[in-house]
C-alpha positions in Angstrom: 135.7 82.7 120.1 132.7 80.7 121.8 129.4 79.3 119.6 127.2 82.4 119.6 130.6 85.1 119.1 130.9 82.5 116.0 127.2 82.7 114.7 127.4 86.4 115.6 130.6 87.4 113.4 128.8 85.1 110.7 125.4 86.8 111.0 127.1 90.5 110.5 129.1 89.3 107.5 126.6 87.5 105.0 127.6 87.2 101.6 124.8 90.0 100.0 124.8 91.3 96.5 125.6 94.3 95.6 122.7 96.5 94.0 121.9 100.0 93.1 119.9 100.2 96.3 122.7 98.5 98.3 123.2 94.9 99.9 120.3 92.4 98.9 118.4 92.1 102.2 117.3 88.9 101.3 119.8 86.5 103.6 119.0 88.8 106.9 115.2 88.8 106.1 114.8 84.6 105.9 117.2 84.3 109.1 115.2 86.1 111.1 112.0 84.9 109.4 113.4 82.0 110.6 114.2 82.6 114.3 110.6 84.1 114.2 109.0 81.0 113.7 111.7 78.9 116.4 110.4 81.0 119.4 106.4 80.3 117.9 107.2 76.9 118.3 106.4 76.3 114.9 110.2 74.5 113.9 111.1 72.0 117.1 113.2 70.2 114.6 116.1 71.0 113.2 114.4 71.0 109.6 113.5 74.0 108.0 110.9 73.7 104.9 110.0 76.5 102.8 106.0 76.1 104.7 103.0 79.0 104.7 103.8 79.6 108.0 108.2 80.3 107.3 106.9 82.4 104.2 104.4 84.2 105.7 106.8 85.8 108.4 109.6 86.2 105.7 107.0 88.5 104.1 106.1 90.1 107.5 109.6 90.9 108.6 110.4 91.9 104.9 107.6 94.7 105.2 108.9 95.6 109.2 112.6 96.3 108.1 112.6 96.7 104.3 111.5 99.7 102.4 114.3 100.4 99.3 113.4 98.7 95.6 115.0 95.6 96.1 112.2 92.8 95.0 111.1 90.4 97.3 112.5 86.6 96.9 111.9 84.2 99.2 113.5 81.5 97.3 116.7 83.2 96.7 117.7 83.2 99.9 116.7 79.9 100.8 119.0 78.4 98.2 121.6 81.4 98.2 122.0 80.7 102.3 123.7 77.4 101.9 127.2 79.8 100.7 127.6 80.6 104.0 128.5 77.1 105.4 125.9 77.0 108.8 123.0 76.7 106.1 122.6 73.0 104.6 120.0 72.0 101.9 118.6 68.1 101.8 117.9 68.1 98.0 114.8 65.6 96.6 116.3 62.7 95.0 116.3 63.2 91.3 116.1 67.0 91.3 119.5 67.9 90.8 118.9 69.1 87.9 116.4 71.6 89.0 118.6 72.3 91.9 121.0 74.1 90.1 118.5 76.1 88.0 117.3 77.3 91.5 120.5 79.4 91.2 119.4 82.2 88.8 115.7 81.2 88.9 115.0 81.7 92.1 111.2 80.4 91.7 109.3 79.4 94.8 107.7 76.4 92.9 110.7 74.8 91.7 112.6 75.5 95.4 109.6 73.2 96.8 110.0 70.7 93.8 113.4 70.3 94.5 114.5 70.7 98.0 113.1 68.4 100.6 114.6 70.5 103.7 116.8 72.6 105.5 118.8 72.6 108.1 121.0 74.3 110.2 124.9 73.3 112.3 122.9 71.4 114.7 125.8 73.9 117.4 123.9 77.0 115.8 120.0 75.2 116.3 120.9 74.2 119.8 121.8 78.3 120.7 118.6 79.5 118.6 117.2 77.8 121.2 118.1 79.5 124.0 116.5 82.8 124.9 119.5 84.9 125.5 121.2 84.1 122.5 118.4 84.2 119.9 118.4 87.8 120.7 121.9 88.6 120.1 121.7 87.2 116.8 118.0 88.6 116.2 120.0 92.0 117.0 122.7 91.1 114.9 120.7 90.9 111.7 118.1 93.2 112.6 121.4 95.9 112.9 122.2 94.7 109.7 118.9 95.7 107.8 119.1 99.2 109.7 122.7 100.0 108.5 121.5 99.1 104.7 119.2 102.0 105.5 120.5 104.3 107.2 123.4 104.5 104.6 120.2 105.7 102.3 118.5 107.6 104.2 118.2 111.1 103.2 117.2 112.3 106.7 120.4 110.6 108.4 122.4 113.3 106.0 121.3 116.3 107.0 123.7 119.4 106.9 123.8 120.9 109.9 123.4 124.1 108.3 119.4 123.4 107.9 119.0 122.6 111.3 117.1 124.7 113.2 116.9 123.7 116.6 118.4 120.3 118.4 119.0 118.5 121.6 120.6 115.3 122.5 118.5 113.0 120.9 116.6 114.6 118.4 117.0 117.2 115.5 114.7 120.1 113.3 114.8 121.4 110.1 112.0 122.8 107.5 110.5 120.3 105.1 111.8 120.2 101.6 108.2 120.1 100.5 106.1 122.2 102.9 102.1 122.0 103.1 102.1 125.8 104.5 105.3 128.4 105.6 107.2 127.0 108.2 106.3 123.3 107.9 108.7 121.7 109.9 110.0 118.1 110.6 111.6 116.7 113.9 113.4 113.6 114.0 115.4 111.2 116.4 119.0 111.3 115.5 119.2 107.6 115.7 118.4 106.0 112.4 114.9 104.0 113.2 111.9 103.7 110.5 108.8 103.9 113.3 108.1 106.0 116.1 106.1 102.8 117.7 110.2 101.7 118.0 111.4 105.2 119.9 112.6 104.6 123.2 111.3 106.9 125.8 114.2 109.3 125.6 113.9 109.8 122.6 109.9 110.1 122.4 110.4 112.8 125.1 113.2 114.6 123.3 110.9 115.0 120.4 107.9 116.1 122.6 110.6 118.5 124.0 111.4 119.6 120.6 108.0 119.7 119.0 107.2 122.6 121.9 110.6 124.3 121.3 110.1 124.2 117.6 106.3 125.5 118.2 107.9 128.5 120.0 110.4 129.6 116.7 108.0 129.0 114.3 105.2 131.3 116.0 107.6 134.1 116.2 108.8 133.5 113.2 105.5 133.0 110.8 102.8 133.8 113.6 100.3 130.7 112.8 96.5 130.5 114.4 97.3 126.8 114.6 99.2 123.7 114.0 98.8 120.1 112.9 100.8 117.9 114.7 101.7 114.8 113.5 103.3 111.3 112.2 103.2 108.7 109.8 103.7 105.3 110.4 104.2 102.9 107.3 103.9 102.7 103.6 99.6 102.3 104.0 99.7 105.1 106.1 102.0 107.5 103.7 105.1 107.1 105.2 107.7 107.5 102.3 111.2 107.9 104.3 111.7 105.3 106.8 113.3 107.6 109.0 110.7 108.1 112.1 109.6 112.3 111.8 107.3 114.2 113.4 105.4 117.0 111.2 105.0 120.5 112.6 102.7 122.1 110.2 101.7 125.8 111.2 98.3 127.1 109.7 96.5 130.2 108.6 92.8 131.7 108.8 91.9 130.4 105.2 94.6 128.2 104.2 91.5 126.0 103.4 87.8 126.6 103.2 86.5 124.3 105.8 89.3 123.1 108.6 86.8 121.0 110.4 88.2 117.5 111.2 92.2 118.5 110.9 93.9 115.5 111.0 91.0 113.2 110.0 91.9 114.9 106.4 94.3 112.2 106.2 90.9 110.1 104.5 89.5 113.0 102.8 86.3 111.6 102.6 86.0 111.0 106.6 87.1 114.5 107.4 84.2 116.4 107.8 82.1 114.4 110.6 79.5 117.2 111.2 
């Protein structure tokens, strides 16, 4: 097993806690938080210090990959990391006390009260260097984060009894919740939270299936029209990270004043005229 097959079998089998939502995220989310900052140039040294900078992407990739109720701790990890043996902490002189409240507290003040640094096998700094191999092990945690969600994603378990039309990529069924009779949502078949991260098979499997879809549900329901669309994030009402398309067929007077469609999304921008 060479260096990065090493880092890479380490990466996929993190220590995590077990909670009700599944494995803590917490580990994945600092590493690549982490790597993040290595290719901004930001850490040239092997020394890693909980900084604005390292906590401000922790919190950015914890927003891209997490969406479950697990709590967000940036000093948890950063003490937690150092049970995996490639993750070393330089303790202030004095402080080991604290140190070992850090534990169970998990308190961002004390972390920076009491550890100076950290640092990484200098083996596994060296290859986060490199290009090539900071993207296998980007991949490897980033796979990580999407297997914690997929397993709880409602969307990855639908029956294929409510599917109502498919091709190779991408599935349909009718929302559990419709906005109007044959509300439909289409969906890639591989487990991924935005459609900005589709490839373009699968964006043109869903276009395929948005117009077969379109077909059914105007022979089925005969709509005067249809919103197509998608959300994208929690701000933008996303509430299964599971990328879907909405096929909402409407009605002559299913509202009193259609004008704007979509723009309805910010009721109060909606009518422009």
């Amino acid at each position: 097993m060479n260096n990065i097959e090493q880092y890479e079998h380490s990466f996929s089998n993190l220590r995590r806690a077990k909670t009700i939502y599944g494995p803590a995220p917490h580990k994945p989310v600092l590493l690549l938080a982490v790597i993040r900052i290595i290719e901004t140039g930001l850490i040239k040294e092997n020394r890693i210090t909980p900084s604005p900078q390292l906590i401000a992407s922790f919190r950015f990739i914890w927003n891209q990959y997490v969406h479950s109720g697990h709590k967000s701790n940036f000093a948890l990890p950063f003490f937690h990391l150092s049970n995996e043996g490639f993750w070393h902490l330089h303790v202030v002189s004095g402080k080991e006390v604290e140190f070992q409240k850090l534990s169970s507290i998990g308190s961002l003040p004390l972390l920076k009260k009491t550890i100076q640094y950290a640092s990484l096998d200098s083996v596994l700094f060296e290859e986060l260097q490199k290009t090539g191999c900071r993207e296998v092990l980007k991949q490897t945690l980033i796979n990580c984060l999407s297997l914690d969600s997929a397993k709880s994603c409602p969307f990855c378990e639908i029956s294929d009894r409510s599917v109502i039309d498919e091709n190779d990529l991408a599935l349909a069924f009718y929302d559990q919740y419709p906005v109007s009779p044959g509300h439909t949502l289409i969906i890639p078949k591989r487990h991924v939270a935005s459609f900005f991260s589709l490839n373009r098979d699968e964006i043109w499997m869903l276009n395929e299936l948005s117009l077969s879809c379109k077909t059914i549900l105007q022979d089925t329901y005969h709509p005067t029209g249809f919103n197509l669309g998608v959300n994208v994030g929690q701000d933008a009402g996303q509430s299964v990270f599971h990328c879907h398309v909405h096929l909402i067929p409407r009605y002559h007077g299913d509202v009193a004043n259609p004008l704007g469609g979509v723009r309805g999304v910010i009721p109060e921008k909606q009518h422009y005229l």
